[in-house]
VEXLUMPA-252231 format. One record per residue (C-alpha): residue number from 1; residue in one letter; chain; x, y, z. Coordinates in Angstrom, 3 decimals. Each point is the difference from the previous one (the first is absolute). Example, Ala and Ser with C-alpha at 12.3 -4.5 7.8 and 13.67 -1.06 7.14 Angstrom:
! VEXLUMPA-252231
(1,"A","A",(12.300,-4.500,7.800))
(2,"S","A",(1.370,3.440,-0.660))
This chain:
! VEXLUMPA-252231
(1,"X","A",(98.247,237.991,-19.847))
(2,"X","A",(3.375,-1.971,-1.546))
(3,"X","A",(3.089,1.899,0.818))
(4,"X","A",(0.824,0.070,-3.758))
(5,"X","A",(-3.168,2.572,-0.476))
(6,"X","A",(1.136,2.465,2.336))
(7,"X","A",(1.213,3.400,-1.284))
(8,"X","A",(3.344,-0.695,0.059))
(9,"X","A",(0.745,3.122,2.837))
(10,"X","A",(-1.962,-1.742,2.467))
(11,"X","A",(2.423,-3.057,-0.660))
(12,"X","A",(2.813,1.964,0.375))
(13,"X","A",(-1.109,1.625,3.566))
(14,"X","A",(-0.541,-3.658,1.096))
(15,"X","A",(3.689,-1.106,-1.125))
(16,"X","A",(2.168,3.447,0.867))
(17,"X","A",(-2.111,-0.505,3.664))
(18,"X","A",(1.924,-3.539,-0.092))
(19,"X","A",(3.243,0.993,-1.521))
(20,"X","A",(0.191,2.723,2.601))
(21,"X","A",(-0.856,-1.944,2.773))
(22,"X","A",(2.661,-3.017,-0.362))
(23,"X","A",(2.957,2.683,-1.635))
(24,"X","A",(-0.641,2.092,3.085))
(25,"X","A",(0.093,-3.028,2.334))
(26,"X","A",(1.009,-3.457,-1.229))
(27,"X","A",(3.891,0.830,1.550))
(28,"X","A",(-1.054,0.565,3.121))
(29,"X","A",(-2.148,-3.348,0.398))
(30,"X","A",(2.884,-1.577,-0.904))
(31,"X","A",(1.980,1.739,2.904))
(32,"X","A",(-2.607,-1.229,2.434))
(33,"X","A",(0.070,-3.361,-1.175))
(34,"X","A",(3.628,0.020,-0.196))
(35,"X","A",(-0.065,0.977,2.946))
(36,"X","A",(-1.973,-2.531,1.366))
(37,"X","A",(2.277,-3.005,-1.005))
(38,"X","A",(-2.240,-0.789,-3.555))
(39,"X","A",(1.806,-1.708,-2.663))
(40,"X","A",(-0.234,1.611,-3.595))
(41,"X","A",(-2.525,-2.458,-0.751))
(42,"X","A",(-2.362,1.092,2.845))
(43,"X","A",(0.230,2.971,-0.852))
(44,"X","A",(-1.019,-0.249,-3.656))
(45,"X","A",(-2.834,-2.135,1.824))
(46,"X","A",(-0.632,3.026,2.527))
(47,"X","A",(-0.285,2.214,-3.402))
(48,"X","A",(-2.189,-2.829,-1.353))
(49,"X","A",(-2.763,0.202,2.551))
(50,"X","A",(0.101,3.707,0.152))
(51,"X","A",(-0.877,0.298,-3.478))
(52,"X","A",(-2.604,-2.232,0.490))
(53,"X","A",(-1.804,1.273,2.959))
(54,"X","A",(0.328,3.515,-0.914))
(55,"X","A",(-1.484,-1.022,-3.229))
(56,"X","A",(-3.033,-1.548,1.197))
(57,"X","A",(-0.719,2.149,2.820))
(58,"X","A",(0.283,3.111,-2.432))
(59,"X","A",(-2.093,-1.628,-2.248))
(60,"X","A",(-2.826,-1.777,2.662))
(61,"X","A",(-0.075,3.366,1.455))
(62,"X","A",(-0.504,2.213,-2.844))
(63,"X","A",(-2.347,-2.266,-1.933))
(64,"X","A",(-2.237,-0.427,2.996))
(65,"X","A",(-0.583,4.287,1.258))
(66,"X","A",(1.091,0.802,-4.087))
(67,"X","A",(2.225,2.775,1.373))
(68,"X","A",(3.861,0.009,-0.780))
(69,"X","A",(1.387,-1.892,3.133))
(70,"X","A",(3.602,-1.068,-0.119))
(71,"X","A",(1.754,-2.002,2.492))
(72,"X","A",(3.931,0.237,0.491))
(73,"X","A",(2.450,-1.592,2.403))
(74,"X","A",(0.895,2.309,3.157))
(75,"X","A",(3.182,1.639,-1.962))
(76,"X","A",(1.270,1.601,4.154))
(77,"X","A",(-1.204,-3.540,1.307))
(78,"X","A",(2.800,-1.533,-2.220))
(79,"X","A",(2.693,3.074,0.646))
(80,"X","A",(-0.863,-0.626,3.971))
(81,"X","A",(0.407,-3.755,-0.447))
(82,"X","A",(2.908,0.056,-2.184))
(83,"X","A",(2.022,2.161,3.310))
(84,"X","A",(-1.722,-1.855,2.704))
(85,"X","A",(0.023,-3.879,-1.280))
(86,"X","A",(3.711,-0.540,-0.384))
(87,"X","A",(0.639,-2.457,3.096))
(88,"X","A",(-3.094,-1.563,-0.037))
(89,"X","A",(-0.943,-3.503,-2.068))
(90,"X","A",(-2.211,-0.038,-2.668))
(91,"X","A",(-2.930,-1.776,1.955))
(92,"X","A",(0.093,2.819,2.392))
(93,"X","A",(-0.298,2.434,-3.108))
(94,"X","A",(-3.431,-1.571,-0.783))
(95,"X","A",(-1.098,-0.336,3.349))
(96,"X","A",(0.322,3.763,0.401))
(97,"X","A",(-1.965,0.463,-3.750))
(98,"X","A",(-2.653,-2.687,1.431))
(99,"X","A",(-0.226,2.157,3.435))
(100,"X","A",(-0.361,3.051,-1.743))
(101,"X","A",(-2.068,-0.590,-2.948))
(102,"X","A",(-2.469,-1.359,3.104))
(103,"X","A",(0.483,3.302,2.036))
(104,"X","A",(-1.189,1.730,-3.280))
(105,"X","A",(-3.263,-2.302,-0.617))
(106,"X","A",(-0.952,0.275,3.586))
(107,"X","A",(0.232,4.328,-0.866))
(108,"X","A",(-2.572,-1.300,-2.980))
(109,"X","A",(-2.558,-1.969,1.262))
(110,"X","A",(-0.166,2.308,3.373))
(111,"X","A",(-0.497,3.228,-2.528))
(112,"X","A",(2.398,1.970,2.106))
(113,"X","A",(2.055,0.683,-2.880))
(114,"X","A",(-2.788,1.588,-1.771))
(115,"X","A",(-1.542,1.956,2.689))
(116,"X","A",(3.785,1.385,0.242))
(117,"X","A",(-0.143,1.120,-3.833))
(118,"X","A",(-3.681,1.678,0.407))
(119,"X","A",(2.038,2.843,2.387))
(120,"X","A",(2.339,1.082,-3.032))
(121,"X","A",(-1.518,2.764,-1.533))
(122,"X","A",(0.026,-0.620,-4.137))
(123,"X","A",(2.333,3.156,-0.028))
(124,"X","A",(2.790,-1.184,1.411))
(125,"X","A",(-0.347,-3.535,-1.315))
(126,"X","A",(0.605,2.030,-3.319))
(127,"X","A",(2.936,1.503,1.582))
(128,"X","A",(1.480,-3.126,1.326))
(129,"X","A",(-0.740,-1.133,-3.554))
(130,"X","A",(1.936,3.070,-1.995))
(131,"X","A",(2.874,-0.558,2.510))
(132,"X","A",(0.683,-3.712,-0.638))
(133,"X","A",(0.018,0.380,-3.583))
(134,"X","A",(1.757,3.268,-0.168))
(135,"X","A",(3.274,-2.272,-0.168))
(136,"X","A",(-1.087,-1.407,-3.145))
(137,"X","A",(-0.762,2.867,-1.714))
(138,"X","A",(3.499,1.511,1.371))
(139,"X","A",(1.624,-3.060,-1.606))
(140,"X","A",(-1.250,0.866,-3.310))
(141,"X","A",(2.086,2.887,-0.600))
(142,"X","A",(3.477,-1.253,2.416))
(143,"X","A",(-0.121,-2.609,-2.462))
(144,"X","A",(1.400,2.692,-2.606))
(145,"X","A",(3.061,0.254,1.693))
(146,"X","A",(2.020,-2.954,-1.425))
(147,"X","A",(-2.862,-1.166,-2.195))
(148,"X","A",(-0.391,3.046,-1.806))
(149,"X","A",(-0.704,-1.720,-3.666))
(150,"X","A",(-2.403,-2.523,1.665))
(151,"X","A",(-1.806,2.082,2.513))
(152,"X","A",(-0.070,3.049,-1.957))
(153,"X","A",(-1.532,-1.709,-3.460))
(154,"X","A",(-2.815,-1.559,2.218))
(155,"X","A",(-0.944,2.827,1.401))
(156,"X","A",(-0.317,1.852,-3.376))
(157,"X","A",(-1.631,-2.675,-1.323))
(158,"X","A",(-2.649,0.392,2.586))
(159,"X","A",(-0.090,3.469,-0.185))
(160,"X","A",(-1.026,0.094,-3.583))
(161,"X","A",(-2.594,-3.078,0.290))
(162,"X","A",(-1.466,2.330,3.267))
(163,"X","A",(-0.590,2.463,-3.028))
(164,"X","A",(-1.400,-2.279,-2.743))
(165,"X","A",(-0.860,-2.901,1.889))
(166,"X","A",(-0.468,0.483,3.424))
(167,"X","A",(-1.549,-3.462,0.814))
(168,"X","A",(3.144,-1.775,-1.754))
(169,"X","A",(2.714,2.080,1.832))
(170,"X","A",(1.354,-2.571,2.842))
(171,"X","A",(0.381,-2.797,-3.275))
(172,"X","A",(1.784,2.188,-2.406))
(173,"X","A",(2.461,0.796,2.779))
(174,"X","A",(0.731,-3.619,0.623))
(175,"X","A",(0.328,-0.815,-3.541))
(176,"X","A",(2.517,2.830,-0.629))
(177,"X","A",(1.904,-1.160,3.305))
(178,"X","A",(-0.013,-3.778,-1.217))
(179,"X","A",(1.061,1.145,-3.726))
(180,"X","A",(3.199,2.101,1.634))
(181,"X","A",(0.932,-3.067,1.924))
(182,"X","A",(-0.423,-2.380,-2.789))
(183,"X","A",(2.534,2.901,-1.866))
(184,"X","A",(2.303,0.657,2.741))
(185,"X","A",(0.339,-3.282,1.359))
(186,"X","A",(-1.808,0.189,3.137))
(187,"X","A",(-2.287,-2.492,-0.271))
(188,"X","A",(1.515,-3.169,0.675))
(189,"X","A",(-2.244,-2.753,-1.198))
(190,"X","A",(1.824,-3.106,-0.203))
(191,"X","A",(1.260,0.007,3.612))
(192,"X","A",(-3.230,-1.000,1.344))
(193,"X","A",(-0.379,-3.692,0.537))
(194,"X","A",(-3.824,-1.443,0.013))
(195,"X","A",(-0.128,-2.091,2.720))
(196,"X","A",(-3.111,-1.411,2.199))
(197,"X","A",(0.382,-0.133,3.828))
(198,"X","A",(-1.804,-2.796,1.610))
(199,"X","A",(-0.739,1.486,3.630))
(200,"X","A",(1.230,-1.858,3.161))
(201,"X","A",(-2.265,-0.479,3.342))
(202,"X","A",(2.224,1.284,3.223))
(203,"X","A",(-1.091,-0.888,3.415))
(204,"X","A",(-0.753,2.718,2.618))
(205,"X","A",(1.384,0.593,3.407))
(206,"X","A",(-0.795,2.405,2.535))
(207,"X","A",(2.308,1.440,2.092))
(208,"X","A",(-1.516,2.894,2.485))
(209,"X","A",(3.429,1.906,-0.495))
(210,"X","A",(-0.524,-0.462,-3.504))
(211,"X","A",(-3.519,1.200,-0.457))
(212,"X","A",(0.226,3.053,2.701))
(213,"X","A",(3.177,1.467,-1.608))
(214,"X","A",(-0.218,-0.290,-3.833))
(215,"X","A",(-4.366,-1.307,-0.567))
(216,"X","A",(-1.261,2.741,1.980))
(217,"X","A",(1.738,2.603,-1.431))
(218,"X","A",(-0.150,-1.483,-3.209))
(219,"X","A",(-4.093,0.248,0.485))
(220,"X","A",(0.046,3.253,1.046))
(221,"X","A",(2.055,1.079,-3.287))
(222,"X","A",(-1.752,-2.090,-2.136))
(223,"X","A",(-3.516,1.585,1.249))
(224,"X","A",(1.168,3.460,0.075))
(225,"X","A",(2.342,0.347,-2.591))
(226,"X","A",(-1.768,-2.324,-2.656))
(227,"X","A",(-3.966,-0.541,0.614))
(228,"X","A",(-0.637,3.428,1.423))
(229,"X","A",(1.354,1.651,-3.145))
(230,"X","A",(-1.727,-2.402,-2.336))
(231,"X","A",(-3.684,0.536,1.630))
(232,"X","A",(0.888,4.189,-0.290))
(233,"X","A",(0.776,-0.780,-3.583))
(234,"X","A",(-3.210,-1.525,-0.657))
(235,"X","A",(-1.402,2.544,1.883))
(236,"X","A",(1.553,2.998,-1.803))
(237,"X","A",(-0.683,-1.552,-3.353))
(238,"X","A",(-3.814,0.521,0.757))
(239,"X","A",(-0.723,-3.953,0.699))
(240,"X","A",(-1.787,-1.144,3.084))
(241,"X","A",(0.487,-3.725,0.682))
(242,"X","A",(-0.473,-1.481,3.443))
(243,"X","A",(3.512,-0.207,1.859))
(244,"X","A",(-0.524,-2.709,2.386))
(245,"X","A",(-0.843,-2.973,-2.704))
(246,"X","A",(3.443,1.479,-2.164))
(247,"X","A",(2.027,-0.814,3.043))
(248,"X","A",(-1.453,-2.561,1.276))
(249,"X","A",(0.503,-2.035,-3.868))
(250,"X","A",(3.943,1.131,-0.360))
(251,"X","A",(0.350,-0.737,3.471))
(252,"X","A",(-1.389,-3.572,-0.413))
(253,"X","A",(1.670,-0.618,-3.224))
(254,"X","A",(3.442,1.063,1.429))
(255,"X","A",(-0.950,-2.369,3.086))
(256,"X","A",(-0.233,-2.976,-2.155))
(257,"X","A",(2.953,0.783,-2.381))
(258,"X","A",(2.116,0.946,2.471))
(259,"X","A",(1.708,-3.593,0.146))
(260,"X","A",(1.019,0.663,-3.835))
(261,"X","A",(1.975,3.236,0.908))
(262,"X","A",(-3.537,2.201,-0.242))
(263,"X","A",(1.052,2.693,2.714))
(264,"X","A",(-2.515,1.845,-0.275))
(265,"X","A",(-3.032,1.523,-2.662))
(266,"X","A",(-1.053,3.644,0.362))
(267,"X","A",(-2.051,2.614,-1.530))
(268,"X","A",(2.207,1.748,-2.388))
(269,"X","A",(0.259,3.821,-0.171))
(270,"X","A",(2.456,1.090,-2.836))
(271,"X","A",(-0.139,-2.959,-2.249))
(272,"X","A",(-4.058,0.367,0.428))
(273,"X","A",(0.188,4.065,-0.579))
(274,"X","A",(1.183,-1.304,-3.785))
(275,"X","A",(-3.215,-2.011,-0.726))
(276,"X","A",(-2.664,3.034,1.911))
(277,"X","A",(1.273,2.654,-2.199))
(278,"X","A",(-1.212,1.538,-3.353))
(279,"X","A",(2.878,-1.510,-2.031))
(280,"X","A",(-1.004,-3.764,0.918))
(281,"X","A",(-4.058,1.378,-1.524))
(282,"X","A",(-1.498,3.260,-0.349))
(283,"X","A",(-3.041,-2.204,1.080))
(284,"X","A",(0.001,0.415,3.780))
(285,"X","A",(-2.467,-2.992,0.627))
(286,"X","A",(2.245,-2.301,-2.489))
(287,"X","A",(3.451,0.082,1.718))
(288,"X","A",(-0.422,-2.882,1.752))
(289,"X","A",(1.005,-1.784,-3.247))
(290,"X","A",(3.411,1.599,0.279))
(291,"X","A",(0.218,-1.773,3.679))
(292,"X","A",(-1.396,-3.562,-1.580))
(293,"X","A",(3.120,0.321,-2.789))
(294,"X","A",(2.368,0.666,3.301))
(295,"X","A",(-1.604,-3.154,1.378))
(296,"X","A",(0.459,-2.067,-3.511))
(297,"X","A",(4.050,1.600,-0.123))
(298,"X","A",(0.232,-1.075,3.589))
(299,"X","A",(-0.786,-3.725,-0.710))
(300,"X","A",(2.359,0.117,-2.585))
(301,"X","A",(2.618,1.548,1.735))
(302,"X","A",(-0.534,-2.545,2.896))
(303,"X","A",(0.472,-3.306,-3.003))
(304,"X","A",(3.200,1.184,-0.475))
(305,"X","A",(1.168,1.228,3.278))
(306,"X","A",(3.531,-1.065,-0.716))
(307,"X","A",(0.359,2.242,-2.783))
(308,"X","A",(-1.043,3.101,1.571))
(309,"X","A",(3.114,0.817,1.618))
(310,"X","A",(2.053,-0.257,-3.447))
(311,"X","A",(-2.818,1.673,-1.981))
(312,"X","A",(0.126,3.144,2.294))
(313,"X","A",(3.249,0.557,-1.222))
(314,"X","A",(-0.445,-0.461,-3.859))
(315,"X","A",(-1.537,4.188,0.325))
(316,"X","A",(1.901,2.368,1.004))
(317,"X","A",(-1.726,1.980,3.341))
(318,"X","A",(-0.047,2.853,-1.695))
(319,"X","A",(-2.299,-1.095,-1.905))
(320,"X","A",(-2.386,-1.727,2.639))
(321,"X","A",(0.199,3.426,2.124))
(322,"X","A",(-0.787,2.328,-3.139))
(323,"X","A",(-3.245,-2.563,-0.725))
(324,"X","A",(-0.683,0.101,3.466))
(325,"X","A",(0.221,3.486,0.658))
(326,"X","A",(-1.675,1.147,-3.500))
(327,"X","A",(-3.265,-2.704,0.822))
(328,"X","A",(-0.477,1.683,3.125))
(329,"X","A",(0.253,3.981,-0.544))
(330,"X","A",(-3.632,0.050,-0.538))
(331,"X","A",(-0.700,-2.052,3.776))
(332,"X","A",(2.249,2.898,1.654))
(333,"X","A",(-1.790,2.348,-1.353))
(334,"X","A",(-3.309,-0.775,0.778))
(335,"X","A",(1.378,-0.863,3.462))
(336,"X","A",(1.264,3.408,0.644))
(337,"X","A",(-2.771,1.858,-1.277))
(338,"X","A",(-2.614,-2.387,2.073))
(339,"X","A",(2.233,0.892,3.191))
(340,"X","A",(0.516,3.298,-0.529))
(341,"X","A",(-3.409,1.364,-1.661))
(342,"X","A",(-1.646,0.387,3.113))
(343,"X","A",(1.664,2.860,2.376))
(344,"X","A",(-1.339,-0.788,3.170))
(345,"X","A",(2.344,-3.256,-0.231))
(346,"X","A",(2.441,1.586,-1.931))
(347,"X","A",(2.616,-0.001,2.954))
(348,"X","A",(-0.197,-3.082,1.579))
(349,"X","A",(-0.203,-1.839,-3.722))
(350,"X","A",(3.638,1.835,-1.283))
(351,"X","A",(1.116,-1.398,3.331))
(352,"X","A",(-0.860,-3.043,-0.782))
(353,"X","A",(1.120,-0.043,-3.800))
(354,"X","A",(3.565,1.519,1.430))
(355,"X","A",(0.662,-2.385,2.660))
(356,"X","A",(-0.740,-2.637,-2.007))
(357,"X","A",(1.888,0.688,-2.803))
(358,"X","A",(2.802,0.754,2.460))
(359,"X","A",(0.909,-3.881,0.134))
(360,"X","A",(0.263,0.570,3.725))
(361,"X","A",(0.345,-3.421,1.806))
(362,"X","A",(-0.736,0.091,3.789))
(363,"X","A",(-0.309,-3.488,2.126))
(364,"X","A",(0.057,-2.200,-3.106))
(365,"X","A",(-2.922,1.372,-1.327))
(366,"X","A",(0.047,1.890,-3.871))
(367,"X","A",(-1.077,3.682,-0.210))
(368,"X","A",(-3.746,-0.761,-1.897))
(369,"X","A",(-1.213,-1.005,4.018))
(370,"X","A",(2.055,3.128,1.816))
(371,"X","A",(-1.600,2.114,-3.356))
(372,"X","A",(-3.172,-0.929,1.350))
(373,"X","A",(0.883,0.559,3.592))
(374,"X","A",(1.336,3.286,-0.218))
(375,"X","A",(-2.710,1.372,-2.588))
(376,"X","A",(-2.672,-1.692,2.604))
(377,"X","A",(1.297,1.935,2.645))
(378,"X","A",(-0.154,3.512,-1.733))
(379,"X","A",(-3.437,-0.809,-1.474))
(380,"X","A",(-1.381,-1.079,3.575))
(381,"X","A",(2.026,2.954,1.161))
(382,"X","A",(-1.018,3.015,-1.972))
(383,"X","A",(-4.111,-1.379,-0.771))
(384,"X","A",(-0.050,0.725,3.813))
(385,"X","A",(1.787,3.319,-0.103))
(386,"X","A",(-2.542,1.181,-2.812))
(387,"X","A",(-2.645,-1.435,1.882))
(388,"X","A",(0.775,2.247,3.329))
């Protein structure tokens, strides 16, 4: 099916999934890379390949199991590296991606991964779910205070499409946002320079201090704070794909990228949540063609990787959070009533929902993994006490 004969909702998913993805993250890449000693150039050329291999694993992915897989960069892999690189050369930054993305494919080919993922009940991967995103929705309605005109006349405007056109809700909000900006001046469109970013090969080097201190860590987060949410998502979202051959392909991708500024290519959970829900097709079987736009905005995204940093700031956030937040009320939804519908796991699934939307961050690792943790425990905890 052409991209140009797909309801234009399912197109949209597949771009705000995108847009969301590089707003939310693009500035911290550039930290890390900073970070790392990169020139401006290399790091248009890290963007670059980024684009790209997010764009064909998303798409080689979703096209092969038809189920709405998207890939993302590790967004706390790149806030860990962006503290923990300064100091070290830039061939020591992509020894520790090469070192790391390997740690993950050995996790993929062994299946330990996915015999890890079988022992989270679908309960509180809903949980863990409804807890990530709850920030987004939050963001929706914080972004009224000091965008009150912006925020405010999205929000009706989806409101009254919910009523008369429910399916076309998300794309008259971001039409009404765009129109304010264009009104109020927001939307600065000539600042943004087209520019192509030819990608430059860096030599590795491994250094054991190197790869101890920042690429073991850095794997951990990566697995736990980025793939584990991702397979949950699919998992909440009703779609059973094998685990092992996802992370074994993002992990081998990354592997042979990683010389272009590739740190790594995960399973993405919030960006994904965008293209499993009703909004990207009422058709459950059929929202894998949200994920195969993602992958199509992805390549394109990755052409002109020098742009992206100068096109992030043409919209104002405001109006990236309210699309954001406003595309995925329907995912948190169903998330929370999937976790808490069933009362025997009622308990150990708000615990999970509550630490996780805490934002707690213990050992380097984000709150989706200690969300798990702590709802595992009560789970394993009280299905013993009921059992005595």
């Amino acid at each position: 099916m052409r991209l140009s004969l797909l309801p234009f909702p399912t197109v949209l998913a597949g771009f705000v999934a995108v847009l969301v993805g590089y707003a939310s993250s693009a500035a911290i890449i550039w930290q890390a890379a900073d970070a790392a000693g990169a020139t401006s150039h290399q790091i248009a050329g890290w963007l670059t390949m980024l684009g790209i291999a997010m764009g064909i694993s998303t798409l080689g992915l979703t096209l092969w199991y038809r189920a709405p897989i998207l890939t993302a960069w590790s967004t706390p892999g790149a806030a860990l590296l962006a503290t923990s690189l300064p100091g070290h050369s830039l061939s020591e930054a992509i020894g520790i991606f090469i070192f790391a993305s390997l740690l993950i494919l050995i996790c993929g080919v062994t299946g330990l991964f996915a015999r890890l993922m079988r022992l989270i009940p679908p309960t509180l991967s809903a949980a863990m779910l409804a807890g990530v995103l709850l920030r987004f929705g939050l963001d929706t309605f914080t972004s009224l205070q000091g965008h009150f005109l912006l925020s405010g006349s999205m929000l009706l405007g989806w409101l009254l499409a919910k009523v008369f056109a429910p399916r076309y809700a998300v794309v008259v909000a971001m039409l009404i946002g765009l129109l304010i900006c264009l009104v109020t001046g927001e939307l600065h469109t000539g600042s943004v320079p087209v520019s192509v970013a030819v990608p430059e090969f860096t030599s590795p080097s491994l250094s054991v201090a190197s790869l101890l201190g920042i690429g073991v860590p850095f794997f951990l987060v990566t697995m736990a704070s980025q793939n584990a949410p991702g397979i949950a998502t699919l998992a909440a979202s009703g779609y059973k794909v094998p685990v092992s051959p996802l992370i074994v392909v993002t992990a081998l991708i990354a592997l042979l990228l990683a010389p272009f500024g590739v740190f790594s290519v995960c399973i993405a959970a919030i960006t994904a949540a965008i293209c499993q829900g009703a909004e990207a097709h009422p058709d459950k079987d059929k929202r894998w063609l949200a994920a195969a736009a993602a992958g199509v905005f992805y390549l394109i995204a990755g052409v002109f990787g020098g742009s992206i940093s100068t096109l992030l700031t043409a919209l104002p956030l405001a109006w990236i959070h309210t699309l954001a937040g406003l595309a995925l009320l329907g995912t948190i939804a169903g998330s929370l009533h999937q976790a808490l519908n069933h009362e025997r796991d009622r308990d150990a699934a708000i615990v999970t929902f509550l630490v996780t939307a805490s934002g707690v961050n213990l050992l380097g690792v984000s709150s989706a993994f200690w969300g798990v943790i702590a709802g595992g425990i009560c789970y394993t905890a009280f299905s013993r006490l009921k059992r005595a």
